[in-house]
C-alpha positions in Angstrom: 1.0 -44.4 50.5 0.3 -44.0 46.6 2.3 -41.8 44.9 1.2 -38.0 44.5 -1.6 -38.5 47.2 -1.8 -36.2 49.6 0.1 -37.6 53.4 -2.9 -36.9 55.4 -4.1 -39.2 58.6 -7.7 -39.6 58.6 -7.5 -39.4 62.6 -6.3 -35.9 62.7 -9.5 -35.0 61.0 -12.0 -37.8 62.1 -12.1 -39.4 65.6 -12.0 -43.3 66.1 -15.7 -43.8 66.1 -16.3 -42.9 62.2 -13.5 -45.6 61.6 -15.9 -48.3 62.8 -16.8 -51.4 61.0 -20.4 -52.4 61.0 -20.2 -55.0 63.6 -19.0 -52.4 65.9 -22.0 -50.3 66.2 -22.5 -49.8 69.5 -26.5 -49.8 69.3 -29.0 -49.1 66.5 -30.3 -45.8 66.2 -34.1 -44.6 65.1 -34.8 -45.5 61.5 -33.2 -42.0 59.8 -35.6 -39.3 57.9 -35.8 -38.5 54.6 -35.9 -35.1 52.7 -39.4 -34.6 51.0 -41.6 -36.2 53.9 -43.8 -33.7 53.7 -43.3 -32.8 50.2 -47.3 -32.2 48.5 -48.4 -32.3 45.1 -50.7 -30.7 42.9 -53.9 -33.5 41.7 -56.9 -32.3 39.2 -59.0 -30.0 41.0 -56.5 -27.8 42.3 -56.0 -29.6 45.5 -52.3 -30.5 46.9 -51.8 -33.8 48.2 -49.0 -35.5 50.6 -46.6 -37.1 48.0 -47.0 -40.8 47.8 -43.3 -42.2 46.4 -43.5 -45.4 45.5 -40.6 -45.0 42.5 -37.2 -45.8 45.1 -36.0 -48.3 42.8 -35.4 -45.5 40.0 -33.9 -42.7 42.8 -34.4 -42.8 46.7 -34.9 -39.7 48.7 -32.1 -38.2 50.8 -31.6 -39.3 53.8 -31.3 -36.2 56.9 -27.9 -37.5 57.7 -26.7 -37.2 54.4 -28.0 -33.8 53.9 -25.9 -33.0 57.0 -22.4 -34.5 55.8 -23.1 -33.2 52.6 -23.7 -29.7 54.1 -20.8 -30.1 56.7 -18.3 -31.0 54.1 -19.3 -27.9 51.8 -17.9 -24.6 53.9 -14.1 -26.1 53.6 -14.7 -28.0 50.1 -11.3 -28.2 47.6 -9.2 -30.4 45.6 -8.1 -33.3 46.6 -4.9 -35.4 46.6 -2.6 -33.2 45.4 -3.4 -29.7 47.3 -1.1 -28.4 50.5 -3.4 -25.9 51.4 -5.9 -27.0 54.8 -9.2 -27.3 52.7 -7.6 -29.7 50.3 -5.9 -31.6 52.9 -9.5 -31.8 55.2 -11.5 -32.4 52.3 -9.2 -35.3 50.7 -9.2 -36.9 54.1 -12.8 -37.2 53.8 -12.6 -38.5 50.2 -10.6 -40.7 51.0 -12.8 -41.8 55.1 -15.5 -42.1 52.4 -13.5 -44.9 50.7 -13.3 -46.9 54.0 -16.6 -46.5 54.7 -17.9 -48.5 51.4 -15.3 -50.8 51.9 -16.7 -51.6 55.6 -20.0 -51.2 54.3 -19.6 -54.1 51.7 -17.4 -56.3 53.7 -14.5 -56.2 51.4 -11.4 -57.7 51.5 -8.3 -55.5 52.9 -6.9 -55.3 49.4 -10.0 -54.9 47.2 -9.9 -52.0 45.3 -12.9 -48.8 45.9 -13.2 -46.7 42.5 -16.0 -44.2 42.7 -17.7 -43.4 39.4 -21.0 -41.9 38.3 -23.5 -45.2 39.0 -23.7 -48.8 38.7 -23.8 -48.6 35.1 -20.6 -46.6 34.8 -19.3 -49.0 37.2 -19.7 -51.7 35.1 -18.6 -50.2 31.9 -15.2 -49.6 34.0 -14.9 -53.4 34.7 -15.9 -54.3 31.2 -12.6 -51.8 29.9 -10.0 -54.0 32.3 -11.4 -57.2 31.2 -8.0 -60.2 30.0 -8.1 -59.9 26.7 -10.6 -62.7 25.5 -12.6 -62.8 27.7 -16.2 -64.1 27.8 -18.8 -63.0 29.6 -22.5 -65.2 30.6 -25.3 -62.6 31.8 -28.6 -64.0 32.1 -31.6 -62.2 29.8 -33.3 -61.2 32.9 -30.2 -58.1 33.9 -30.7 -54.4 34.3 -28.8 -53.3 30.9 -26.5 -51.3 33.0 -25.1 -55.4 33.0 -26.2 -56.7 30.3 -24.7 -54.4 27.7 -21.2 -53.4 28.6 -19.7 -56.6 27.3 -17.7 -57.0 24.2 -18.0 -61.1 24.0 -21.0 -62.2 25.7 -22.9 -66.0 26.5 -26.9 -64.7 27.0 -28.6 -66.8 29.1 -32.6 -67.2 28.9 -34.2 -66.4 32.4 -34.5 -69.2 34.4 -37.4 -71.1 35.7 -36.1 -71.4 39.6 -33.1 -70.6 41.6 -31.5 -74.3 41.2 -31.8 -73.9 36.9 -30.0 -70.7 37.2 -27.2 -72.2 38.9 -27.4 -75.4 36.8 -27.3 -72.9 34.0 -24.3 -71.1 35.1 -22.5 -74.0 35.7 -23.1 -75.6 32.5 -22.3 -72.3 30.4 -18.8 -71.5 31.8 -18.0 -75.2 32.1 -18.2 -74.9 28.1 -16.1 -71.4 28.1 -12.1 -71.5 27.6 -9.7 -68.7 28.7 -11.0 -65.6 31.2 -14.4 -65.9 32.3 -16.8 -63.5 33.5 -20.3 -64.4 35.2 -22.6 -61.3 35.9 -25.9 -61.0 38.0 -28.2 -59.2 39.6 -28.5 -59.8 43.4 -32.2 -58.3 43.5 -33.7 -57.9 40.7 -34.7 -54.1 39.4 -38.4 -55.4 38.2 -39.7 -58.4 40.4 -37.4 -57.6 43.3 -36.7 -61.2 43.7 -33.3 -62.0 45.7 -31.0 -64.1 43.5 -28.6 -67.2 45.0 -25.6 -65.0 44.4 -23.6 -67.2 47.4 -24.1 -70.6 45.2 -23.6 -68.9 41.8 -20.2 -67.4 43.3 -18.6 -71.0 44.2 -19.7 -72.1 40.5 -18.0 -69.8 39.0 -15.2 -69.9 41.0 -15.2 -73.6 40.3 -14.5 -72.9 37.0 -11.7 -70.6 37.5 -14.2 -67.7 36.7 -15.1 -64.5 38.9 -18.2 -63.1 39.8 -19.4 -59.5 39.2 -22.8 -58.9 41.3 -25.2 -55.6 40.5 -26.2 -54.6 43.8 -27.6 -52.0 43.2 -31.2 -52.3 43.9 -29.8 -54.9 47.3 -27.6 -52.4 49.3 -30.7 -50.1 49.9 -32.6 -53.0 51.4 -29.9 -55.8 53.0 -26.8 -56.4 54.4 -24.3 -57.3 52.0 -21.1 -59.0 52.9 -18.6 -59.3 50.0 -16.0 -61.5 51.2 -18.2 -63.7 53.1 -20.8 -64.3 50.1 -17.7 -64.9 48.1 -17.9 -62.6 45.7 -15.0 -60.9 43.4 -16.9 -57.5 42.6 -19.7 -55.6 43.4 -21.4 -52.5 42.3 -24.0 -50.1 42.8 -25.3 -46.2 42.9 -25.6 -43.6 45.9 -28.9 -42.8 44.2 -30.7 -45.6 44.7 -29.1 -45.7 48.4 -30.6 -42.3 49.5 -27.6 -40.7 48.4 -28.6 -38.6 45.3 -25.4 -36.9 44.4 -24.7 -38.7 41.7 -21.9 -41.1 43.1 -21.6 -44.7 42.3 -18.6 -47.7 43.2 -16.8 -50.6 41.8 -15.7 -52.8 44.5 -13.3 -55.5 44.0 -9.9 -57.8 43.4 -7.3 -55.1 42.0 -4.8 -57.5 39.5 -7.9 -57.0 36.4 -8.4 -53.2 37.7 -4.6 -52.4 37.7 -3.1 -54.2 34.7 -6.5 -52.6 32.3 -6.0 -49.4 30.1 -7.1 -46.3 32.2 -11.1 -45.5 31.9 -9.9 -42.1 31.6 -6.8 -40.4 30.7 -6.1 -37.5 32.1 -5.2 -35.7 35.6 -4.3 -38.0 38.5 -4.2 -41.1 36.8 -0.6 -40.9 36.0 2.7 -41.1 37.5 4.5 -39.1 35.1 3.9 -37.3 31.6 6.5 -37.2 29.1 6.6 -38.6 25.5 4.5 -41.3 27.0 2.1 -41.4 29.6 3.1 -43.7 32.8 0.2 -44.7 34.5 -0.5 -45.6 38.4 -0.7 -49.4 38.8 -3.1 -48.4 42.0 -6.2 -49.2 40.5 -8.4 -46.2 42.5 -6.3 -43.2 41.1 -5.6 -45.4 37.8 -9.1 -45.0 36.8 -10.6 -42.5 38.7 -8.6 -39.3 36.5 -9.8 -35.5 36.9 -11.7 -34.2 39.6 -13.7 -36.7 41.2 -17.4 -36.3 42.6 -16.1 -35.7 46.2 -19.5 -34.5 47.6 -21.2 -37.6 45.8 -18.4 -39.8 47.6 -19.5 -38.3 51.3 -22.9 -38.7 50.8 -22.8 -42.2 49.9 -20.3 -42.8 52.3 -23.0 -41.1 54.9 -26.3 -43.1 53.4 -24.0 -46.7 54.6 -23.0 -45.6 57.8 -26.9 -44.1 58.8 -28.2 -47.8 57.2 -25.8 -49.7 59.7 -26.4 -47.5 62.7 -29.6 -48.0 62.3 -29.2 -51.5 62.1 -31.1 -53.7 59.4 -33.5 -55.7 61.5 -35.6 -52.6 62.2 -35.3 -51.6 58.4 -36.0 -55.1 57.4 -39.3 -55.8 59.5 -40.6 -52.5 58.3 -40.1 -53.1 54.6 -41.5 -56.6 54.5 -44.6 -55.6 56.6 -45.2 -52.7 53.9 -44.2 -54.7 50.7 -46.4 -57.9 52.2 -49.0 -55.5 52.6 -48.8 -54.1 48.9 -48.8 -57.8 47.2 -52.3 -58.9 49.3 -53.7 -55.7 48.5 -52.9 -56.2 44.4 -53.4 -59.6 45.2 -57.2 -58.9 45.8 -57.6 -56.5 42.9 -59.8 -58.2 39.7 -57.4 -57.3 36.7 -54.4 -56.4 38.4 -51.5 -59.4 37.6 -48.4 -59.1 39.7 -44.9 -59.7 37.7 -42.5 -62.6 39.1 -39.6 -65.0 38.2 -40.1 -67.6 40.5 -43.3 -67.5 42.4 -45.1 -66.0 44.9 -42.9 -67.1 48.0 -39.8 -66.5 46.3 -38.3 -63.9 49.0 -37.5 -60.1 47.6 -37.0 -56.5 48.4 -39.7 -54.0 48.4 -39.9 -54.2 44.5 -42.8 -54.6 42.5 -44.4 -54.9 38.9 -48.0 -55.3 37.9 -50.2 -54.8 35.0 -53.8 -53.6 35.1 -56.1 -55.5 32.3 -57.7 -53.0 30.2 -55.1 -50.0 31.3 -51.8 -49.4 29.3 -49.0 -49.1 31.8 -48.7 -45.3 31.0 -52.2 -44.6 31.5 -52.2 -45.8 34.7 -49.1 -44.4 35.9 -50.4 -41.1 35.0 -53.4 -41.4 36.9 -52.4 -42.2 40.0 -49.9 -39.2 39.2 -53.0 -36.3 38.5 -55.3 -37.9 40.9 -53.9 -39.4 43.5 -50.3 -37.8 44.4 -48.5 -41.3 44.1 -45.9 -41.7 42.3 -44.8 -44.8 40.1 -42.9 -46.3 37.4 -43.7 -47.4 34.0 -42.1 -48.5 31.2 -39.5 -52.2 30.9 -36.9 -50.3 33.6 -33.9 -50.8 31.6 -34.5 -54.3 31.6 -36.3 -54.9 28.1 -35.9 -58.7 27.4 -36.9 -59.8 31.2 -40.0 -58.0 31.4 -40.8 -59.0 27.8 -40.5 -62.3 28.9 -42.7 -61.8 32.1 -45.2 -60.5 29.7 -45.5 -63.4 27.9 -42.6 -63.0 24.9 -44.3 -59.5 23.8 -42.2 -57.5 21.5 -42.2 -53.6 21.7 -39.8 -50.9 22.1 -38.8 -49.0 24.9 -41.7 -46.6 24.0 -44.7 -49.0 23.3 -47.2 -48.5 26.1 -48.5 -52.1 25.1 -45.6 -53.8 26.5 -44.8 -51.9 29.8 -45.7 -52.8 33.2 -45.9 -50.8 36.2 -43.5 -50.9 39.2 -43.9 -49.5 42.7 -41.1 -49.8 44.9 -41.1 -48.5 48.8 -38.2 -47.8 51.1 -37.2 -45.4 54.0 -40.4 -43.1 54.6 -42.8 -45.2 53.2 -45.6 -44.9 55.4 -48.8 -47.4 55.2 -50.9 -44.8 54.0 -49.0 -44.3 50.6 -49.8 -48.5 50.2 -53.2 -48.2 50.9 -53.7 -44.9 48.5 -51.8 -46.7 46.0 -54.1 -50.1 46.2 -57.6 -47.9 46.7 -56.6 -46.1 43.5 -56.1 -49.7 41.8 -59.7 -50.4 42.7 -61.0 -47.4 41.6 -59.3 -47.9 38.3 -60.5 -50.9 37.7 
């Protein structure tokens, strides 16, 4: 038990069935419900529409049964870890359920370290701080900057032209690289929703003596991931884009980098002792996780993974590539309309994607399909400037230039047909 961690079982609190790991789900459950289903919108004329969202990538809705753990977990909510008193003592036991759960969810190994922070971006900040000194990092140009940023010696790759270059890539950058090595990519990507080969890109690295630090952020919400099995050394993502909007995030990974780094914060519950000096826990989850954490944000994403695996993911699976299938014929068909992608039209993804409309800036038309239509979109380079300026052809523009933006709709869990076929009737009536 880690020092100054509250002795509580989990099992006096929880019975054995919230213990399970995904394989032992007894049977999948009905596709769960999201808050807002029935949310309506004002459009011109004064009319109220049923909301169309088709902007998951940016935040999902809440899911019912994390409305309910979220609202369960409130009437008895306290400290945690260091409190005697019953509502401390229930309410770090679910902290700390909530830590298992992610672990399952993700398929980590038994001694991987959980460390909840604020999103994938503070996530991999936190990695970046517990870095060997030295270093070097190789991100490809096509990353969310939540991963392309953090780093404080970095080898920028240029987006490559098919899966096979990007390993070939990978393999010939770190082969070049003495001392620590870092490779970091996306496993879907944030703007074309393409899947990346993070399995093959794993065992380069590792041939190298390199790790692997994989931004699942925007894969979680749509597949299975299985951490030990793909390989991998860390993953992160956010409970936001997971139906979990309670502001919640996690690093998961090998502990030695996590425990021997300098503390993301300083302060309350990181430390064994205070005197002169500061003696920090070599337990990398309380090491860098100091102060109060986000113990509702915790629950809820530990209650978004375990309604995703009840359910099971064939059923979510199906349903998402019908819709997103659906989407690309119907831009597809549209005169003007030019869909945004990596590698190609078969190149499998999630239920991601950016367009352009010829003749339209990308704000224009996300704001019309806002006032008229009730649909909801994305516009802009999503935190992801040198990619889509490279998808556009190697146009330059800031973050605010309506000239270089596309627009991206993304679907998920109550998605229904309907908000495709508004979305792609709009597109014709635009153009």
């Amino acid at each position: 038990m880690t020092p100054g961690r509250c002795a509580v079982s989990t099992l006096t609190i929880f019975n054995s069935a919230d213990a399970r790991t995904p394989a032992e789900t007894p049977q999948e459950r009905p596709i769960p419900a999201v808050l807002g289903a029935d949310l309506e919108v004002p459009v011109k004329g004064g009319r109220l529409v049923p909301y169309a969202n088709l902007d998951y990538a940016a935040s999902a809705p809440c899911l019912e049964p994390v409305n309910a753990a979220v609202a369960a977990a409130l009437p008895a909510y306290s400290s945690v870890h260091r409190g005697a008193g019953y509502a401390s003592q229930l309410t770090t036991a679910r902290y700390e359920q909530a830590r298992h759960t992610v672990r399952a969810f993700v398929g980590a190994r038994p001694d991987d370290a959980v460390i909840f922070t604020r999103n994938t971006t503070d996530a991999t900040n936190l990695l970046s701080r517990c870095l060997p000194a030295g270093t070097t990092t190789v991100v490809f140009d096509t990353e969310h900057h939540a991963s392309l940023l953090p780093w404080e010696r970095s080898v920028r790759l240029a987006p490559p032209a098919f899966p096979g270059a990007a390993v070939r890539a990978a393999d010939e950058a770190l082969a070049g690289i003495d001392g620590p090595k870092l490779l970091v990519v996306t496993a879907a990507s944030n703007v074309t929703g393409e899947l990346w080969p993070i399995a093959a890109l794993a065992h380069i690295a590792h041939r190298h003596g390199a790790r692997i630090l994989v931004d699942a952020a925007q894969l979680v919400p749509h597949r299975r991931l299985n951490l030990t099995a793909l390989g991998l050394d860390y993953v992160a993502f956010s409970g936001h884009k997971l139906y979990a909007p309670f502001g919640a995030g996690v690093l998961v990974g090998r502990g030695d980098w996590l425990a021997d780094g300098e503390p993301y914060l300083k302060g309350g519950g990181a430390v064994r002792s205070v005197g002169d000096t500061a003696e920090w826990h070599d337990d990398p989850e309380p090491r860098h996780e100091a102060g109060t954490p986000n113990v509702l944000g915790a629950i809820a994403l530990a209650a978004a993974c375990d309604a995703l695996n009840a359910t099971g993911w064939t059923a979510l699976v199906r349903e998402e590539e019908r819709l997103i299938a659906r989407l690309r014929s119907g831009l597809a068909s549209i005169e003007g309309v030019r869909e945004l992608s990596l590698w190609g039209n078969d190149h499998p993804r999630v239920g991601i994607v950016s367009f352009t409309v010829d003749g339209h800036s990308a704000r224009e038309v996300a704001e019309i399909l806002s006032s008229e239509y009730g649909i909801g979109v994305r516009d802009g380079k999503f935190c992801a400037h040198p990619f889509v300026r490279h998808l556009l052809d190697g146009a330059e523009g800031g973050c605010d230039d309506p000239a270089v933006s596309a627009i991206r709709a993304s679907i998920g869990i109550g998605t229904t047909q309907e908000h495709v076929d508004r979305l792609i009737e709009a597109l014709r009536d635009l153009s």
